[in-house]
N, C-alpha and C positions, 0 to 999 in steps of 0.2 A: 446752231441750235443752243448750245450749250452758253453763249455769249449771250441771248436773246433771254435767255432764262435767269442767268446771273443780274442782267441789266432790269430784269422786271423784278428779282427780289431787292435791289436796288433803289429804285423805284418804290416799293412800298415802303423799307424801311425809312428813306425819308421823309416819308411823312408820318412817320412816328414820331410821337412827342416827348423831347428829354426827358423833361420833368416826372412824366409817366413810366420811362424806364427805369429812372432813376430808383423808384422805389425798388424797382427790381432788382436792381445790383446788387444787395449784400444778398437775396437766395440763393441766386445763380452764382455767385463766388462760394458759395458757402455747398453748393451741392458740387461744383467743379473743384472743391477740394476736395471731397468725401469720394474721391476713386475708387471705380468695377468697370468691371469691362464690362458694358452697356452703354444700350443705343439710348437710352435714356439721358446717360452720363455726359455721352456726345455730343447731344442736343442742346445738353447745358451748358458746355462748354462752346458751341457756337452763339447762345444766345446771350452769354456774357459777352461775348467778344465782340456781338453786334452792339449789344450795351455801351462798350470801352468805344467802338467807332464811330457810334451817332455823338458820344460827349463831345472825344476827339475832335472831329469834323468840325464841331458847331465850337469849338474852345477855337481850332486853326480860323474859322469865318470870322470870329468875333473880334480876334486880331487885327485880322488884316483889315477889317471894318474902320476899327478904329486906328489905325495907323493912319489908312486913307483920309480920316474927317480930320488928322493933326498936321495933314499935310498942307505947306501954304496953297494957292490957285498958281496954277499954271508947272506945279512941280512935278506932278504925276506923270509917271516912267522916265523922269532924271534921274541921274544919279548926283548921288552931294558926296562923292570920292573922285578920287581916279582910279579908274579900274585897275585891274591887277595883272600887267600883260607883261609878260618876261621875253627878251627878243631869244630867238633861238637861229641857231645859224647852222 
């Protein structure tokens, strides 16, 4: 239950839109400093931190987006090393 519940506030917040939070970020930083012990206080310190993971998230996709489109054809899941295998005995 509690999986299903996480997974669906999941769910919503991805489709929240950056740009939209974004303005958000300096209240919510700025009441998540201003500490009391409140559920209020709580709530703003979850809802920065949802803040900090949808930028995240979409900063990590953005990457790896573009790594992909710099990659020549046919390279995708090679590696251009040798792996790092130490023999052990």
């Amino acid at each position: 239950m509690i999986e299903k519940a996480v997974n669906q506030l999941a769910e919503k917040i991805l489709n929240l839109d950056e740009a939209s939070l974004a303005g958000l970020w300096e209240k919510y930083k700025d009441r998540m400093e201003r500490f009391e012990a409140s559920r209020d206080w709580e709530r703003a310190v979850v809802v920065f931190f949802i803040i900090n993971a949808v930028r995240a998230k979409n900063h990590i996709f953005n990457e790896r987006v573009a790594a992909m489109q710099n990659q020549p054809p046919g390279a995708a899941g090679r590696r251009q090393d040798k792996p790092n295998l130490v023999r052990v005995k």
